[in-house]
PDB file of N, CA, C, O and CB in Angstrom:
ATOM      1  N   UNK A   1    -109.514  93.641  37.708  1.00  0.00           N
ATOM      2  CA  UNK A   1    -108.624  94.784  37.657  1.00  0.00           C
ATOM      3  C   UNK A   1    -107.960  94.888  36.286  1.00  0.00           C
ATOM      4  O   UNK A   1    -108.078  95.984  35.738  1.00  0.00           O
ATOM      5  CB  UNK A   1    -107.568  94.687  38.758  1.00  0.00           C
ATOM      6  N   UNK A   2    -107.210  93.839  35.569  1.00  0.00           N
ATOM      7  CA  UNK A   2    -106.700  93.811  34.561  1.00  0.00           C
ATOM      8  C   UNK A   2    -107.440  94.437  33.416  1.00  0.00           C
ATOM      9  O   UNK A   2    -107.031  95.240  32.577  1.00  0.00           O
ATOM     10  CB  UNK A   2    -106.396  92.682  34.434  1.00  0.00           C
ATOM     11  N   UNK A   3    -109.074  93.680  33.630  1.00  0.00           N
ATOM     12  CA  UNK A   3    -110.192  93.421  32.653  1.00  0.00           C
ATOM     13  C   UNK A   3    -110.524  95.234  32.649  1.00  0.00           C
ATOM     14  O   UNK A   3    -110.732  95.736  31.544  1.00  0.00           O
ATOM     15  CB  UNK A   3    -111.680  92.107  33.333  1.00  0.00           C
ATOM     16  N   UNK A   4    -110.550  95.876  33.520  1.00  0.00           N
ATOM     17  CA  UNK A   4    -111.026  97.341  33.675  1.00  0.00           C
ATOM     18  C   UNK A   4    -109.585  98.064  33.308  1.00  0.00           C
ATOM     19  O   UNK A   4    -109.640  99.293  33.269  1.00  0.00           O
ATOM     20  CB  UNK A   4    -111.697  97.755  35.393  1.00  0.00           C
ATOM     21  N   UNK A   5    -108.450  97.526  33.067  1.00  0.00           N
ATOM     22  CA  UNK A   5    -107.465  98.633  32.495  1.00  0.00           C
ATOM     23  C   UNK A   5    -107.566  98.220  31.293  1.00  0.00           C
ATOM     24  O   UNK A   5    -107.759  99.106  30.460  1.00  0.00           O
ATOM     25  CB  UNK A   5    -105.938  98.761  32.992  1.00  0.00           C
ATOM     26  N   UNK A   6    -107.498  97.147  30.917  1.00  0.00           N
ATOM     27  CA  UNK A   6    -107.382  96.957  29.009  1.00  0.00           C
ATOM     28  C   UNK A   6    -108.573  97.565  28.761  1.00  0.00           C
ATOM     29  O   UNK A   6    -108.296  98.365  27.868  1.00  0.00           O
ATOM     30  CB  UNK A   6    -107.375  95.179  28.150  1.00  0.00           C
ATOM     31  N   UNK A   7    -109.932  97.689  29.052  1.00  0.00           N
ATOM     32  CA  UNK A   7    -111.415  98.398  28.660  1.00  0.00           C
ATOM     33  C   UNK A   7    -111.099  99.713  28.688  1.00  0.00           C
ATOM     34  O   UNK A   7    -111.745 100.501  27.998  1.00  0.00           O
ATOM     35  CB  UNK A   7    -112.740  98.138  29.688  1.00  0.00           C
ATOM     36  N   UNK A   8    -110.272 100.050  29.328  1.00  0.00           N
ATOM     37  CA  UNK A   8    -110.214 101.351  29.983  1.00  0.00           C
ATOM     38  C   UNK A   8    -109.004 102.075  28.576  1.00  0.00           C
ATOM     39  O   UNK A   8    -109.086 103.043  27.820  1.00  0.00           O
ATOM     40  CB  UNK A   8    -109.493 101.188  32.007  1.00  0.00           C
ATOM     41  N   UNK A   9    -107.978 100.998  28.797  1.00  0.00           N
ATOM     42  CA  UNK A   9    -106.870 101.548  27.360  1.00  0.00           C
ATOM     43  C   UNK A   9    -107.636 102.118  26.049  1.00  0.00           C
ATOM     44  O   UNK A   9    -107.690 103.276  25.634  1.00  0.00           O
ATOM     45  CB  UNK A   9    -105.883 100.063  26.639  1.00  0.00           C
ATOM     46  N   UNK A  10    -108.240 100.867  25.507  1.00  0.00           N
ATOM     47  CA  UNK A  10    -108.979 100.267  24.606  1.00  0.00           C
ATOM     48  C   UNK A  10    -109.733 101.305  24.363  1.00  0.00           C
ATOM     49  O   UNK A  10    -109.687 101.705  23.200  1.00  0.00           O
ATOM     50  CB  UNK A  10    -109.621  99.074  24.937  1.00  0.00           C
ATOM     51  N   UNK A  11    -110.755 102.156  25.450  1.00  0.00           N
ATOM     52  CA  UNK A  11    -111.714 103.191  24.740  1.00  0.00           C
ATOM     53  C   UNK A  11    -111.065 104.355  24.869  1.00  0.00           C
ATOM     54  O   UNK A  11    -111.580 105.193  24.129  1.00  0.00           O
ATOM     55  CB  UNK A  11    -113.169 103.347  25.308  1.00  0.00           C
ATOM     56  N   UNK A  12    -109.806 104.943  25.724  1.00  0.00           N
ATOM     57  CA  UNK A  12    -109.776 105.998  25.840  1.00  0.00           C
ATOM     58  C   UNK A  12    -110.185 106.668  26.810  1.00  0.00           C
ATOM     59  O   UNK A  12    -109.708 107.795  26.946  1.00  0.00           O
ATOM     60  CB  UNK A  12    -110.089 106.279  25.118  1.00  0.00           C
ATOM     61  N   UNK A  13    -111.140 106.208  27.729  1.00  0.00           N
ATOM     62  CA  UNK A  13    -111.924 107.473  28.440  1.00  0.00           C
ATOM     63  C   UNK A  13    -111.411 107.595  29.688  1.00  0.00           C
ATOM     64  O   UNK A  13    -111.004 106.595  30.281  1.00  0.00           O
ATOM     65  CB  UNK A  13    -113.517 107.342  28.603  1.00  0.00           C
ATOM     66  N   UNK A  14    -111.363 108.912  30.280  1.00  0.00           N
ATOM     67  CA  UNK A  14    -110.639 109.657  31.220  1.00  0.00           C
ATOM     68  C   UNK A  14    -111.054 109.095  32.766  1.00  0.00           C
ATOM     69  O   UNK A  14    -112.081 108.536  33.148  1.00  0.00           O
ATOM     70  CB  UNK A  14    -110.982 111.264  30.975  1.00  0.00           C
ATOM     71  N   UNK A  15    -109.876 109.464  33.461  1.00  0.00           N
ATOM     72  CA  UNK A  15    -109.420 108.487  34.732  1.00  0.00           C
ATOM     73  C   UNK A  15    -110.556 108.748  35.772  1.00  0.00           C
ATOM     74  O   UNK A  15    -110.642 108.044  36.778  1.00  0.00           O
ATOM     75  CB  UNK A  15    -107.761 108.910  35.468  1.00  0.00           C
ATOM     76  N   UNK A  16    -111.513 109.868  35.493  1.00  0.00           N
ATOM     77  CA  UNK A  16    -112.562 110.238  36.355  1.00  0.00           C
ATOM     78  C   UNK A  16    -113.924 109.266  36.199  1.00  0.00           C
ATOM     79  O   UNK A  16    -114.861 109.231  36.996  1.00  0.00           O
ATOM     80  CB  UNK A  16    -112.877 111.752  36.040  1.00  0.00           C
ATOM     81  N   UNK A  17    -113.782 108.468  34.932  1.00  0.00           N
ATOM     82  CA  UNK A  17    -115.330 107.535  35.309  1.00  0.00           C
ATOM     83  C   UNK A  17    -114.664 106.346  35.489  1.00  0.00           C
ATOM     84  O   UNK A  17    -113.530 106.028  35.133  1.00  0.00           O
ATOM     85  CB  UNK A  17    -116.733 107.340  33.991  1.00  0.00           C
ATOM     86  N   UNK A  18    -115.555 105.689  36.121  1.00  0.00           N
ATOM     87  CA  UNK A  18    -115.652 104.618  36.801  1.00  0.00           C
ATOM     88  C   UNK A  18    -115.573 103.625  36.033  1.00  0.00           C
ATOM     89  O   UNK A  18    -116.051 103.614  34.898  1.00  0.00           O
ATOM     90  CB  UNK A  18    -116.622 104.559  37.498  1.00  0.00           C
ATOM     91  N   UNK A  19    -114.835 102.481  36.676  1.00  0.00           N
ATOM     92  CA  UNK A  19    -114.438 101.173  36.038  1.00  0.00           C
ATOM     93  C   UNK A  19    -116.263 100.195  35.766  1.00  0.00           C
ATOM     94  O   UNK A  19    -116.606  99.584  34.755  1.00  0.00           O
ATOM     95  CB  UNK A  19    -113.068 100.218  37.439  1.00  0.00           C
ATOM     96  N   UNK A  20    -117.086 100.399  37.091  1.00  0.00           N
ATOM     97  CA  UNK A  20    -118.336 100.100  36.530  1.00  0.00           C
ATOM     98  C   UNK A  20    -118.906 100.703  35.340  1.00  0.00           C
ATOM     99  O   UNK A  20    -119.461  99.946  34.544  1.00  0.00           O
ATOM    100  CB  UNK A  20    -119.142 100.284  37.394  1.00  0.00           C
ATOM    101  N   UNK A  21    -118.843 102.351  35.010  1.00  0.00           N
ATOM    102  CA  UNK A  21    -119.723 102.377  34.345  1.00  0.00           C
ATOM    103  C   UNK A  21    -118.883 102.175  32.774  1.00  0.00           C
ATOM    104  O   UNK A  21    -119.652 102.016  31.826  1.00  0.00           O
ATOM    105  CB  UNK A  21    -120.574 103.632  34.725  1.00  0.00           C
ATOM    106  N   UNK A  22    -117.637 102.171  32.503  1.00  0.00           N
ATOM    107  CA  UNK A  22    -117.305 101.384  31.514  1.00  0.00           C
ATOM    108  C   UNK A  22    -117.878 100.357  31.154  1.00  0.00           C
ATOM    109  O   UNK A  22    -118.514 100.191  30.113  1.00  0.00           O
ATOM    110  CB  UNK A  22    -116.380 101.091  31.610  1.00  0.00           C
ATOM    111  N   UNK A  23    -117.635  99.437  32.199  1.00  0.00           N
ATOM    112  CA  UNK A  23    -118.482  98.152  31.832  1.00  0.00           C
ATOM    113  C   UNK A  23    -119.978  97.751  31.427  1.00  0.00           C
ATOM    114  O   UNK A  23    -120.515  96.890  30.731  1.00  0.00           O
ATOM    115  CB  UNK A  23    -118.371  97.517  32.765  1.00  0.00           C
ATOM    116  N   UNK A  24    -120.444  99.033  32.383  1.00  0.00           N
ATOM    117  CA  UNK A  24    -122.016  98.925  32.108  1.00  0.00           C
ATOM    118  C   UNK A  24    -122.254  99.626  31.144  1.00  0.00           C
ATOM    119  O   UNK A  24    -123.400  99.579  30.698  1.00  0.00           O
ATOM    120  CB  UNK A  24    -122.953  99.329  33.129  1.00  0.00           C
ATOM    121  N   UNK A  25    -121.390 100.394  30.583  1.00  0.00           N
ATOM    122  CA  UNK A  25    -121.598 101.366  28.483  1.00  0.00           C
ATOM    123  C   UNK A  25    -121.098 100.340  27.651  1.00  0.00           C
ATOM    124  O   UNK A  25    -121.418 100.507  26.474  1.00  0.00           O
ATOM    125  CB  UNK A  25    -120.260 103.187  27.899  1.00  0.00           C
ATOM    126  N   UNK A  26    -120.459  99.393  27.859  1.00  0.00           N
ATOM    127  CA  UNK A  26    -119.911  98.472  27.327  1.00  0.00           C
ATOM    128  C   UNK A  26    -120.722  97.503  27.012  1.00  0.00           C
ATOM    129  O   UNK A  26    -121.053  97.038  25.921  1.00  0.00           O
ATOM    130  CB  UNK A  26    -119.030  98.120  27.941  1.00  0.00           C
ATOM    131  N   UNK A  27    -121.078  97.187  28.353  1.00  0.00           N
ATOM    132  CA  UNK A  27    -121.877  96.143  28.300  1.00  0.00           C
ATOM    133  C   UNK A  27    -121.552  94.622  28.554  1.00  0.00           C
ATOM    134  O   UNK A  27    -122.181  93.585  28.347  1.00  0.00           O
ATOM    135  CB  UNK A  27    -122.305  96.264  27.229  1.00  0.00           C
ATOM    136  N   UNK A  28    -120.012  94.979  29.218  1.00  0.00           N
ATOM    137  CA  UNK A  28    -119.413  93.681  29.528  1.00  0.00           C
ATOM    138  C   UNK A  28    -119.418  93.516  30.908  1.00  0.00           C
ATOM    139  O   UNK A  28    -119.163  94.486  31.622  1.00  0.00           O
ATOM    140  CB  UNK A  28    -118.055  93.514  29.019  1.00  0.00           C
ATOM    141  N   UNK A  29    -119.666  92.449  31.377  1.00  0.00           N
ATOM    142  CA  UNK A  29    -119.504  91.936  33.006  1.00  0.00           C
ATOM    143  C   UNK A  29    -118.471  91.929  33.886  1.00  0.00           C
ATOM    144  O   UNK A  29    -117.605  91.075  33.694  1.00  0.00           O
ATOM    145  CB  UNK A  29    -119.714  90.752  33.147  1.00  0.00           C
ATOM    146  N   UNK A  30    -118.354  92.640  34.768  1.00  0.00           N
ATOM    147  CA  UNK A  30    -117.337  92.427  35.867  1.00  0.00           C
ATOM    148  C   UNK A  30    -116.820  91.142  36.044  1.00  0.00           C
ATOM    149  O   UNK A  30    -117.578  90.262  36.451  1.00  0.00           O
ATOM    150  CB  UNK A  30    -117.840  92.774  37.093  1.00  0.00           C
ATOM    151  N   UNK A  31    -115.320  90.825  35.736  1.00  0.00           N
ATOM    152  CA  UNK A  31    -115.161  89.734  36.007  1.00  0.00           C
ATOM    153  C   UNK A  31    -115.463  88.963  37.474  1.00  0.00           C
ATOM    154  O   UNK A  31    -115.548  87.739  37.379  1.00  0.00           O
ATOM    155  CB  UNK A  31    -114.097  89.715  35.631  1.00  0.00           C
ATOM    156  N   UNK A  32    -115.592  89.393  38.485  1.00  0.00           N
ATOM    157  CA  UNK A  32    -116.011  89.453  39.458  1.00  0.00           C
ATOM    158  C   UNK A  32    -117.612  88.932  39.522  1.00  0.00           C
ATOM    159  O   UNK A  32    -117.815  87.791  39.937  1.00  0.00           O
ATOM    160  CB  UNK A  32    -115.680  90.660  39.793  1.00  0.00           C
ATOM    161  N   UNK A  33    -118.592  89.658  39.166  1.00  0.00           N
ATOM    162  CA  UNK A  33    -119.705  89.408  38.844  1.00  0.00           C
ATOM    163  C   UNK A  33    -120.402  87.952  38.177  1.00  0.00           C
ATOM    164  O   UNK A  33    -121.397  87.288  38.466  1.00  0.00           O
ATOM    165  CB  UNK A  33    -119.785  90.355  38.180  1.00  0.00           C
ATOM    166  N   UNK A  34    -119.206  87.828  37.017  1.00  0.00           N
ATOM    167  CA  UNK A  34    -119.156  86.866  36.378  1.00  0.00           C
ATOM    168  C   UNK A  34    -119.073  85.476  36.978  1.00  0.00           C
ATOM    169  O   UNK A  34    -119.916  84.612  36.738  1.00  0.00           O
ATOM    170  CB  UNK A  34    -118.318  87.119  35.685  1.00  0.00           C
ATOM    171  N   UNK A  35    -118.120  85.312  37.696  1.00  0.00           N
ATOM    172  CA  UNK A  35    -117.808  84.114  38.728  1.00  0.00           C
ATOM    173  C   UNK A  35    -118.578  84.007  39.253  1.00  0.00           C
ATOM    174  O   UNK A  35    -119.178  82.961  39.006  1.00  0.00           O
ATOM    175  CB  UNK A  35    -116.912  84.050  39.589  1.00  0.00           C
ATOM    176  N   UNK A  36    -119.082  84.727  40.132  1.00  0.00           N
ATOM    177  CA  UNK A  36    -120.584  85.146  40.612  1.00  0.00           C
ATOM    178  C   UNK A  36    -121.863  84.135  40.097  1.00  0.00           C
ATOM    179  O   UNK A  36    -122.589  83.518  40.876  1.00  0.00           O
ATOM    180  CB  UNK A  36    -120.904  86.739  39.967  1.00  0.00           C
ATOM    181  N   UNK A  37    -121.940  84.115  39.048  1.00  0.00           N
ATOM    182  CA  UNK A  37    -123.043  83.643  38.593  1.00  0.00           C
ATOM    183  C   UNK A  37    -123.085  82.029  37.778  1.00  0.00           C
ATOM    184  O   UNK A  37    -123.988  81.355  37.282  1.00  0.00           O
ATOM    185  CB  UNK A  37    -123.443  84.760  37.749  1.00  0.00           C
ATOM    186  N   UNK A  38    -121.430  81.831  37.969  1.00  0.00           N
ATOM    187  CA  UNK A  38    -121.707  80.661  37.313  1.00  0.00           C
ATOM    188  C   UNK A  38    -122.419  79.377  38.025  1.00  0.00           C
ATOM    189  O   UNK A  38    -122.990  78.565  37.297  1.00  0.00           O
ATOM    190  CB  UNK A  38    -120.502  80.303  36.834  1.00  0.00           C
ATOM    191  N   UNK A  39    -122.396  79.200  39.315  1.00  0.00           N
ATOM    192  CA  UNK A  39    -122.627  77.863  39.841  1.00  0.00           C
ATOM    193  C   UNK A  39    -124.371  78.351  39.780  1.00  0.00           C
ATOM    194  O   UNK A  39    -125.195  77.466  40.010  1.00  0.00           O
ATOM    195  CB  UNK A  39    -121.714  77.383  41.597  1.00  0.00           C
ATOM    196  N   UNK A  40    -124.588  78.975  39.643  1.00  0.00           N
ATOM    197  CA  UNK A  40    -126.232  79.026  39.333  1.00  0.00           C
ATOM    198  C   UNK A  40    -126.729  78.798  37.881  1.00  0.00           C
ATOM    199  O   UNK A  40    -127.841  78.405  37.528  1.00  0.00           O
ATOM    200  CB  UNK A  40    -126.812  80.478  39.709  1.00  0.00           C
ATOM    201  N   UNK A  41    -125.480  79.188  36.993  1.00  0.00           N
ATOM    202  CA  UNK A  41    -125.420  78.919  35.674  1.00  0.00           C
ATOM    203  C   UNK A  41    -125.376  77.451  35.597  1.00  0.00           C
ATOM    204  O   UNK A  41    -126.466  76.989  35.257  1.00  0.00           O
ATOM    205  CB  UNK A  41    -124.293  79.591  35.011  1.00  0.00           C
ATOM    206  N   UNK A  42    -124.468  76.576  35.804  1.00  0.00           N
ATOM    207  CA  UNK A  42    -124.166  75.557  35.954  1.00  0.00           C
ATOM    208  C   UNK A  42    -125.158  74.184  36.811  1.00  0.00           C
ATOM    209  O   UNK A  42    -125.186  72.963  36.658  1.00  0.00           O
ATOM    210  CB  UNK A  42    -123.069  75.958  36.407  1.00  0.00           C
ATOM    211  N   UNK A  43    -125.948  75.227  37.814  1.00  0.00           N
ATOM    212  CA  UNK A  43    -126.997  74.334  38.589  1.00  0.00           C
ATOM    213  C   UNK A  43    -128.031  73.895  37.655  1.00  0.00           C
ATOM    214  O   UNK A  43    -128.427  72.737  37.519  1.00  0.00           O
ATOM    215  CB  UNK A  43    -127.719  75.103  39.804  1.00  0.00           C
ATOM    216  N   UNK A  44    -128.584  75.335  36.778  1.00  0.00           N
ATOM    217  CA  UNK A  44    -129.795  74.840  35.986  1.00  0.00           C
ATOM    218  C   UNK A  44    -128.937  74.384  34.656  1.00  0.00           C
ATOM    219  O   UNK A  44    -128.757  73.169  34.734  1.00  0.00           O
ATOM    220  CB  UNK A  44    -131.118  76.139  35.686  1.00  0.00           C
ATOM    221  N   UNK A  45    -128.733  74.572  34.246  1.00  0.00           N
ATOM    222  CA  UNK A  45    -127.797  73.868  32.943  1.00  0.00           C
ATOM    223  C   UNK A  45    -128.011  71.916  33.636  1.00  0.00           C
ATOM    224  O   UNK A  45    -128.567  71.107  32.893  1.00  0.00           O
ATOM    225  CB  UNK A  45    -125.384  74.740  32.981  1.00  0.00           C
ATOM    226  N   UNK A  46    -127.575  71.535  34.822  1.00  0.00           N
ATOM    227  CA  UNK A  46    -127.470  70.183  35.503  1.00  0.00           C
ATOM    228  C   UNK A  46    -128.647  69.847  35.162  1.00  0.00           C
ATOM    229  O   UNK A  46    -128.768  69.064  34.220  1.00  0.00           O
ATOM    230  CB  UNK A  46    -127.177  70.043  37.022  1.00  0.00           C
ATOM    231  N   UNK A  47    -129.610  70.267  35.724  1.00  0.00           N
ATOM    232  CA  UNK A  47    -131.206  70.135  35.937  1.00  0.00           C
ATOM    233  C   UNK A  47    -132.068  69.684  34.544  1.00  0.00           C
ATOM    234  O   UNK A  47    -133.184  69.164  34.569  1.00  0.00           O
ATOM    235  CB  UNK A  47    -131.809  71.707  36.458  1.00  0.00           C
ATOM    236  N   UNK A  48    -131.210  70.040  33.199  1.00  0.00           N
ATOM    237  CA  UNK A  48    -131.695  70.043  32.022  1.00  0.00           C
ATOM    238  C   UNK A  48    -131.304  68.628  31.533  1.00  0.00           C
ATOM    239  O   UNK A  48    -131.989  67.931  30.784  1.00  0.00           O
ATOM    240  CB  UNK A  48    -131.210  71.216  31.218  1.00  0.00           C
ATOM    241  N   UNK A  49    -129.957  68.264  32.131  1.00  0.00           N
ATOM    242  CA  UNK A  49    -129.470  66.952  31.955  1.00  0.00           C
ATOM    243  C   UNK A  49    -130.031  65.761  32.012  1.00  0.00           C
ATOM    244  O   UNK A  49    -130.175  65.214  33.105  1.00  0.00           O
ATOM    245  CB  UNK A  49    -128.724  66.809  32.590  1.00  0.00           C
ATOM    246  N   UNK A  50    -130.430  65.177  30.869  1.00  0.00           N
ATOM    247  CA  UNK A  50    -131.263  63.713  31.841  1.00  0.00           C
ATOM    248  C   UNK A  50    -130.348  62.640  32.129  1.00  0.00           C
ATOM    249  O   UNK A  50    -130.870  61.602  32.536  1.00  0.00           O
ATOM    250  CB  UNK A  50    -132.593  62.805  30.937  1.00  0.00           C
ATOM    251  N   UNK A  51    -129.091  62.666  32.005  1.00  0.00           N
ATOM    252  CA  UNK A  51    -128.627  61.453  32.815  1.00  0.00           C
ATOM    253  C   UNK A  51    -126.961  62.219  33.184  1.00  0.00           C
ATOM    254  O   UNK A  51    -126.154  61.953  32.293  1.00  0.00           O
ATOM    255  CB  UNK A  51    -128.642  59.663  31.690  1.00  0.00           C
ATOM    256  N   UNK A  52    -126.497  62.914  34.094  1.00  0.00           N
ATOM    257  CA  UNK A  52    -125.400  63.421  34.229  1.00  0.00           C
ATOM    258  C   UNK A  52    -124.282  62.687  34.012  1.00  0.00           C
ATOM    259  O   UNK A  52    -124.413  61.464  33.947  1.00  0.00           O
ATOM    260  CB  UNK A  52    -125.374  63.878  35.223  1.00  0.00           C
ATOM    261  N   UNK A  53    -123.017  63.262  33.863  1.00  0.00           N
ATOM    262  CA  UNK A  53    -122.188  61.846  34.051  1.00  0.00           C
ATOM    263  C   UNK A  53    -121.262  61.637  35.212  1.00  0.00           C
ATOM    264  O   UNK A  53    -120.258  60.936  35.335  1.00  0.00           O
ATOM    265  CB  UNK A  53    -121.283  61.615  32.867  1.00  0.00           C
ATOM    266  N   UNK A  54    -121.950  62.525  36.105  1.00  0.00           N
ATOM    267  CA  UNK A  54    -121.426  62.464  37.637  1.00  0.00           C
ATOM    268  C   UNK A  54    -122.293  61.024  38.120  1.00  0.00           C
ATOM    269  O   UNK A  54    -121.753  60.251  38.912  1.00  0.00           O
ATOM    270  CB  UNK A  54    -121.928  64.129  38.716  1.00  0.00           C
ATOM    271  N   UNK A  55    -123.165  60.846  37.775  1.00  0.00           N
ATOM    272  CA  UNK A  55    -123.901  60.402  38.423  1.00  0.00           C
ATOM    273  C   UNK A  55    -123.614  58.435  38.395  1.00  0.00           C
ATOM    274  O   UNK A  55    -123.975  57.564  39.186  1.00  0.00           O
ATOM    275  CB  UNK A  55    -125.222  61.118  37.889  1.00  0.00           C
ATOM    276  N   UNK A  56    -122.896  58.378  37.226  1.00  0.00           N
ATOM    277  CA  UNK A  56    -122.801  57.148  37.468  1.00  0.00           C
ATOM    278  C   UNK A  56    -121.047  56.790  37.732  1.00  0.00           C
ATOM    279  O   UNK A  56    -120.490  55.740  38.052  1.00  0.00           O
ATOM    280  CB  UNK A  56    -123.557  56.411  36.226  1.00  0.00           C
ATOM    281  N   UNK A  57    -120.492  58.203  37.429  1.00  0.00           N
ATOM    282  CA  UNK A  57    -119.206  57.760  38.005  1.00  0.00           C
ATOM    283  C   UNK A  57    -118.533  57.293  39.412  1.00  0.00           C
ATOM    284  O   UNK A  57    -117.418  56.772  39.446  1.00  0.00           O
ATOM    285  CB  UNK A  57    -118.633  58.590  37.749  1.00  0.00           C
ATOM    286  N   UNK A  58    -119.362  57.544  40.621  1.00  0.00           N
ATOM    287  CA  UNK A  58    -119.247  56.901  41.748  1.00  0.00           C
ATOM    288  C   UNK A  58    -119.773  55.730  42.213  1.00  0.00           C
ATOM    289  O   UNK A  58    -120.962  55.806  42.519  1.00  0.00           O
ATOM    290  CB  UNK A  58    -119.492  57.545  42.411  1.00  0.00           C
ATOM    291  N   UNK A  59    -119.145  54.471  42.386  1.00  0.00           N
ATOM    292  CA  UNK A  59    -119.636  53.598  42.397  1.00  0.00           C
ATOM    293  C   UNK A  59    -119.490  52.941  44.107  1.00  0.00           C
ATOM    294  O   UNK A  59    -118.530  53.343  44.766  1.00  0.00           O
ATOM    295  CB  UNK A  59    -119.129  52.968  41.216  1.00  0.00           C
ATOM    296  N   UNK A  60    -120.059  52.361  44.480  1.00  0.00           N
ATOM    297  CA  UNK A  60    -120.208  51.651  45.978  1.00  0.00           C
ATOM    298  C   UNK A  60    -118.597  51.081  46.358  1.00  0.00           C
ATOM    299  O   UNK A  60    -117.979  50.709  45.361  1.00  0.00           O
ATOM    300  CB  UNK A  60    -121.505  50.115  45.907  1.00  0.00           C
ATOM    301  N   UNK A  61    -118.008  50.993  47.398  1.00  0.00           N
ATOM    302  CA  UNK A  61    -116.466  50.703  47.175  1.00  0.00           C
ATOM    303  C   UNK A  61    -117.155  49.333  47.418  1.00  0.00           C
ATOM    304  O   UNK A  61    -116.136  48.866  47.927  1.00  0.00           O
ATOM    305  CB  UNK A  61    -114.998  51.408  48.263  1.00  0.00           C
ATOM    306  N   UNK A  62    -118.117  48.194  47.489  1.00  0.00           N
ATOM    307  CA  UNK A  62    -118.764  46.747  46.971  1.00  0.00           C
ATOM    308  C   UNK A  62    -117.955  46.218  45.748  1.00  0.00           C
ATOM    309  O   UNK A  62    -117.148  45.323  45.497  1.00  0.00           O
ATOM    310  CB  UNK A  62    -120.441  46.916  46.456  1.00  0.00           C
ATOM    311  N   UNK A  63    -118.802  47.571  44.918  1.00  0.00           N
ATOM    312  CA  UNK A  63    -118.296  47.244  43.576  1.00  0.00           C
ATOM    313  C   UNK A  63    -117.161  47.056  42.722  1.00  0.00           C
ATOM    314  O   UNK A  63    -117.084  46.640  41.566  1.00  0.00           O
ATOM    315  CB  UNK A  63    -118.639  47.796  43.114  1.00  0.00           C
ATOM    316  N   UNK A  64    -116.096  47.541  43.723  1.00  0.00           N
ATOM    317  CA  UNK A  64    -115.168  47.220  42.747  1.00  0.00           C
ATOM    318  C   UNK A  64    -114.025  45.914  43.533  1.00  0.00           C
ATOM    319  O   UNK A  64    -113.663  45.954  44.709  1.00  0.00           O
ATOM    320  CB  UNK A  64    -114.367  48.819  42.260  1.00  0.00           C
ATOM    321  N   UNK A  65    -113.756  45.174  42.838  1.00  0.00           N
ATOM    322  CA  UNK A  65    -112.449  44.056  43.378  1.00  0.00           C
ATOM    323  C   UNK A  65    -110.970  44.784  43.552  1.00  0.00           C
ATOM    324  O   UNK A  65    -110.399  45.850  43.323  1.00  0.00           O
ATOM    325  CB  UNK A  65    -112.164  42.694  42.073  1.00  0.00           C
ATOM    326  N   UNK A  66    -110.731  43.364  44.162  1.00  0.00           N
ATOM    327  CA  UNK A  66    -109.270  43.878  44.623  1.00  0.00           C
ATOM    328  C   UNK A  66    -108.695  43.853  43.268  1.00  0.00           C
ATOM    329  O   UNK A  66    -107.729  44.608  43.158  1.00  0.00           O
ATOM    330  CB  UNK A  66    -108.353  42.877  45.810  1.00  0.00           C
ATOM    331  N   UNK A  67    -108.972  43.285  42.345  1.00  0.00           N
ATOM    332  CA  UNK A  67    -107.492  43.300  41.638  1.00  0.00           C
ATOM    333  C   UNK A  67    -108.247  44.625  40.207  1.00  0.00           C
ATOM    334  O   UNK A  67    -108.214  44.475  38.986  1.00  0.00           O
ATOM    335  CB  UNK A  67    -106.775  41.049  40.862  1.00  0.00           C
ATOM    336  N   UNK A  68    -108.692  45.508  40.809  1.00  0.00           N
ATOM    337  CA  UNK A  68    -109.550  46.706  40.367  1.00  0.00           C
ATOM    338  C   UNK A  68    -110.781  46.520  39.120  1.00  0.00           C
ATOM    339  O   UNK A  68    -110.982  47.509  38.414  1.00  0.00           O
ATOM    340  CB  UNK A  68    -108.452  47.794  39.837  1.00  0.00           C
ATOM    341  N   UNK A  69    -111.188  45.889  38.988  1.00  0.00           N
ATOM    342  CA  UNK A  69    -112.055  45.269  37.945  1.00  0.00           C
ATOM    343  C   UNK A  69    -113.431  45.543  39.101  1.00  0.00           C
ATOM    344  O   UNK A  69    -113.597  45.356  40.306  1.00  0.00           O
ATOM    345  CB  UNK A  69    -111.552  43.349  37.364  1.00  0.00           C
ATOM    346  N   UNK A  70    -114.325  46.131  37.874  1.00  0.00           N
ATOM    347  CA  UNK A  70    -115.887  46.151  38.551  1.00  0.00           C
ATOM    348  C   UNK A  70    -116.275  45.258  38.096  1.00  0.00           C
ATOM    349  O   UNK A  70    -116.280  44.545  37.092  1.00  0.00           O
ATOM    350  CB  UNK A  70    -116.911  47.213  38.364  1.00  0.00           C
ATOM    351  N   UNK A  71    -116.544  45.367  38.820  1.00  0.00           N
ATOM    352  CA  UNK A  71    -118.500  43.529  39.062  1.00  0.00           C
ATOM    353  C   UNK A  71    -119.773  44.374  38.691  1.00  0.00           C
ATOM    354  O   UNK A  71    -120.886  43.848  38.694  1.00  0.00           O
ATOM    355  CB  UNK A  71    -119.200  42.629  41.727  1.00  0.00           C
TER     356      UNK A  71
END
């Protein structure tokens, strides 16, 4: 909403077109849209990773001692 009134200030154009097709003459993404697409963004972006660093940050609760030191 914000993102479609500053676009909207910004060019000038009259209250009868649409907040989409601003964006789509623009050429900028609905913020909405946007959110939209990141965890698919973010899935293959993972996939490219060869060693994540999720992956070794969980460790077996084995592994770690009481007085918090890993083994």
């Amino acid at each position: 909403m914000l993102q479609s009134k500053c676009l909207r200030l910004a060019t000038g154009v009259p209250w009868y077109i649409s907040n989409r097709q601003i964006h789509e003459d623009l050429g900028v993404p609905l913020f909405a849209d946007h959110i939209r697409t990141l965890p698919a963004s973010f899935d293959s972006n993972l996939a490219d990773v060869e060693k994540p660093r999720a992956a070794g940050a969980i460790r077996p609760v084995e592994a770690i001692a009481c007085d918090g030191q890993v083994n």
